[in-house]
C-alpha positions in Angstrom: 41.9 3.3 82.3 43.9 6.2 81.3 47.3 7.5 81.1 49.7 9.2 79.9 52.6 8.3 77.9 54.5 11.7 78.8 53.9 11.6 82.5 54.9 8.1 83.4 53.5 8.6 87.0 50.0 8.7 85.5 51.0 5.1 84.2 50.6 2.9 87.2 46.9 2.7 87.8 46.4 1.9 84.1 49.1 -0.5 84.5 48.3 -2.9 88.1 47.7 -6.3 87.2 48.6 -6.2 83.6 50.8 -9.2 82.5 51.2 -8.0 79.1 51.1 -4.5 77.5 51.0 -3.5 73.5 52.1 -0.5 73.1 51.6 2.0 69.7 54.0 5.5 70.3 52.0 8.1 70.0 53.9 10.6 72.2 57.2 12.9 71.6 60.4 11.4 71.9 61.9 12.2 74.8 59.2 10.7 76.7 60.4 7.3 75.8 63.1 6.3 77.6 60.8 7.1 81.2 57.3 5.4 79.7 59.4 2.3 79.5 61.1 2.5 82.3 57.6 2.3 84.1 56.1 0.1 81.8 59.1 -2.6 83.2 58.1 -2.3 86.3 55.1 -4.1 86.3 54.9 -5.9 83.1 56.1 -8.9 82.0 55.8 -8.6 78.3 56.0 -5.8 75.6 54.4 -5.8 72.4 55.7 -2.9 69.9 54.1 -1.8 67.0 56.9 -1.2 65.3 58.4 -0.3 61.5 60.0 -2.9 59.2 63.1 -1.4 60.0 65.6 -4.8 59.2 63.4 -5.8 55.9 65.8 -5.8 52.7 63.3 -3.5 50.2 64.4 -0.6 49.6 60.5 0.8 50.2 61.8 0.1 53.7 65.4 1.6 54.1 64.6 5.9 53.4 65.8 7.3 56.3 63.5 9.3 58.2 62.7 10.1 61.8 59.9 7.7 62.3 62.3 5.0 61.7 64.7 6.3 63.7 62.2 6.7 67.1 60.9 2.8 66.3 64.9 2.3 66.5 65.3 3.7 69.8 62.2 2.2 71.2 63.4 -1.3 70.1 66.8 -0.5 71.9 65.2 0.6 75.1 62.3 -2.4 75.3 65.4 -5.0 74.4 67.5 -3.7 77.3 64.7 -3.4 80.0 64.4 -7.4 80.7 60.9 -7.2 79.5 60.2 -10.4 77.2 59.4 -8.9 74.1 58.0 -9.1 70.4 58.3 -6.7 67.5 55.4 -6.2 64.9 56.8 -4.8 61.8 53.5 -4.2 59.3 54.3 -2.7 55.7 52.0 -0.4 54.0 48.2 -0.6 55.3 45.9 -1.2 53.0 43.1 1.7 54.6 45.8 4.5 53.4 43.9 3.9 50.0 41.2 5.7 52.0 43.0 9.1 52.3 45.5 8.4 49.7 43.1 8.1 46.8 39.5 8.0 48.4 38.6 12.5 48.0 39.7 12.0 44.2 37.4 9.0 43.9 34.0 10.5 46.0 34.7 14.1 43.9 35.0 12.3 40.7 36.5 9.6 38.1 40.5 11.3 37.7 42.9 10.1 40.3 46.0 12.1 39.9 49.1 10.5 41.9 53.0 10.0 41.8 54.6 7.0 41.5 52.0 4.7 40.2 54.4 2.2 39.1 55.6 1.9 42.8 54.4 -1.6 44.5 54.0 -2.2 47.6 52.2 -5.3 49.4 49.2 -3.7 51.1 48.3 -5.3 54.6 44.7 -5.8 55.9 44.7 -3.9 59.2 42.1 -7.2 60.1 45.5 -9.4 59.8 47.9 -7.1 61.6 44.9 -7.1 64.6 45.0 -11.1 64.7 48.8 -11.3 64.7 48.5 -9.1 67.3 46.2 -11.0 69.1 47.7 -14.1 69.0 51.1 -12.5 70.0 49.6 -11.0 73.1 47.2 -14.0 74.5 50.5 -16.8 73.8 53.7 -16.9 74.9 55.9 -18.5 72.0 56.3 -15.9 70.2 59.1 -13.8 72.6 62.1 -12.5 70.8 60.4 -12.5 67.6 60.4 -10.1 64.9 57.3 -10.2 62.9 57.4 -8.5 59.1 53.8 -8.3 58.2 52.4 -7.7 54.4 49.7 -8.6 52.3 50.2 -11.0 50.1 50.7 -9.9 46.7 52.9 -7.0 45.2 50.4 -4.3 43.3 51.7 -0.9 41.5 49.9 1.9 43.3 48.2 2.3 39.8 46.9 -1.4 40.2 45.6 -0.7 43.5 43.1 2.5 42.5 42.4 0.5 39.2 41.0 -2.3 41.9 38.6 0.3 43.5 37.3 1.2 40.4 36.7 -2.4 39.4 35.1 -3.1 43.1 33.0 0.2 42.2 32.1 -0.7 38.5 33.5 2.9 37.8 36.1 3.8 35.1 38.5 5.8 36.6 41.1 7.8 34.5 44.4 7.5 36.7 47.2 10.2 35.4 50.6 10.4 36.8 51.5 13.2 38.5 54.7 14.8 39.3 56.8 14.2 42.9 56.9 18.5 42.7 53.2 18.8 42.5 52.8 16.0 45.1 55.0 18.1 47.4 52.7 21.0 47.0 49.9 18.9 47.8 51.3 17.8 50.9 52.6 14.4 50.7 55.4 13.8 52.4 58.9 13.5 50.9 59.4 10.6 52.8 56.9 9.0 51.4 57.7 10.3 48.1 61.3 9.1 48.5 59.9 5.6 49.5 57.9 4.9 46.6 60.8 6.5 44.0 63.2 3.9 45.8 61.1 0.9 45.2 60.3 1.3 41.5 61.7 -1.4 39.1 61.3 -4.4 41.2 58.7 -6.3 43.1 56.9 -5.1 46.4 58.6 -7.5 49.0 56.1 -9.9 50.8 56.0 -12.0 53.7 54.6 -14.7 54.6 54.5 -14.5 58.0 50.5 -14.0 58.7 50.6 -17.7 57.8 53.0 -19.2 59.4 51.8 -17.5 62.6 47.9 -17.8 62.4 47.6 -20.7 60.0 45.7 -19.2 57.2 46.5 -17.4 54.1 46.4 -13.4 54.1 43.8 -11.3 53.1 43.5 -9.8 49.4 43.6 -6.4 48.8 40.6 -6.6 46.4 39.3 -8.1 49.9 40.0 -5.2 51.8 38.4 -3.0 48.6 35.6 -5.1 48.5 34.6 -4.9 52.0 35.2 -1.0 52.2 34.0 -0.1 49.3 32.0 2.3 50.4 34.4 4.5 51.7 34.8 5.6 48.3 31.6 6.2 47.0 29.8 9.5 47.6 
């Protein structure tokens, strides 16, 4: 079924019979407030893909309008009456794949900023079977779900892994935030990392307490993609 999130009439169809609905935003803001609005009328239960909006890192707390939109979503989905549960991952671990994976198919030189920034890279495989769970159970309404890998790695430890995985020596220089800029990273992103230098990645251990099982390793996640990042 298909619909659209910016004409909520186109909604309904895709929404008869559904008990439960996760939703990812994808559209503009201002279609918000009316998606929901006919989201509530039929379903029972919300699921948001949220930010990690209330976690005490400050990797977490740059302002910036994504976490602003997640902020009004959460208001709107707490005030509709629909049960509800937040998912709030950290840092995927597939962004190595367009953060770092062109330098690494052109060549053996990564050039990045920050490399001393950690962060706690989640498996997008354990973010889909929190979800999963979350979705087919009903115990988990009105919770707020911080999901992270489980170990803190610099951004330099993290492209030294994919070398490792590939048996490649890779050269990894430090480059400016200015020339970053100019290469199109995002000073949000770039204000994120430069916050969280000089102290651990925080991590959660959430994944467990929810699905029973220890998370996945990023050297997992390297491991089982590595070829993304050969050429």
């Amino acid at each position: 079924m298909r619909g659209d999130l910016t004409c909520p009439d186109t909604l309904d169809s895709c929404l008869v019979g559904v008990d439960t609905v996760f939703l990812v935003w994808t559209a503009p803001a201002d279609a918000v407030a009316p998606a929901l609005d006919r989201i509530a009328k039929h379903a029972r239960r919300i699921v948001f893909l949220s930010a990690p909006l209330k976690t005490p890192h400050p990797f977490f707390q740059q302002p910036n309008p994504s976490r602003a939109l997640a902020e009004r979503i959460e208001r709107i989905i707490e005030d509709s009456g629909l049960k509800w549960t937040f998912l709030r991952p950290g840092i995927f671990a597939l962004n190595a794949r367009h953060f770092w994976g062109p330098q690494i198919r052109a060549g053996n030189v990564v050039r990045w900023p920050y490399l001393a920034a950690p962060t706690a890279p989640i498996d997008e495989r354990d973010l889909a079977e929190v979800a999963v769970l979350v979705l087919s159970e009903d115990r988990h309404a009105g919770m707020e779900y911080v999901l992270t890998g489980p170990q803190s790695l610099t951004q330099y430890e993290q492209i030294a892994a994919i070398g490792s995985v590939l048996g490649r020596s890779l050269r990894i220089e430090e480059t400016s935030p200015e020339e970053a800029r100019r290469l199109g990273l995002p000073g949000i992103l770039l204000d994120a990392w430069a916050a969280a230098i000089g102290q651990p990645a925080f991590v959660s251990s959430t994944f467990q307490e929810v699905t029973g099982r220890q998370a996945r390793t990023y050297l997992e996640w390297v491991t089982r993609n590595a070829a993304d990042f050969q050429s």
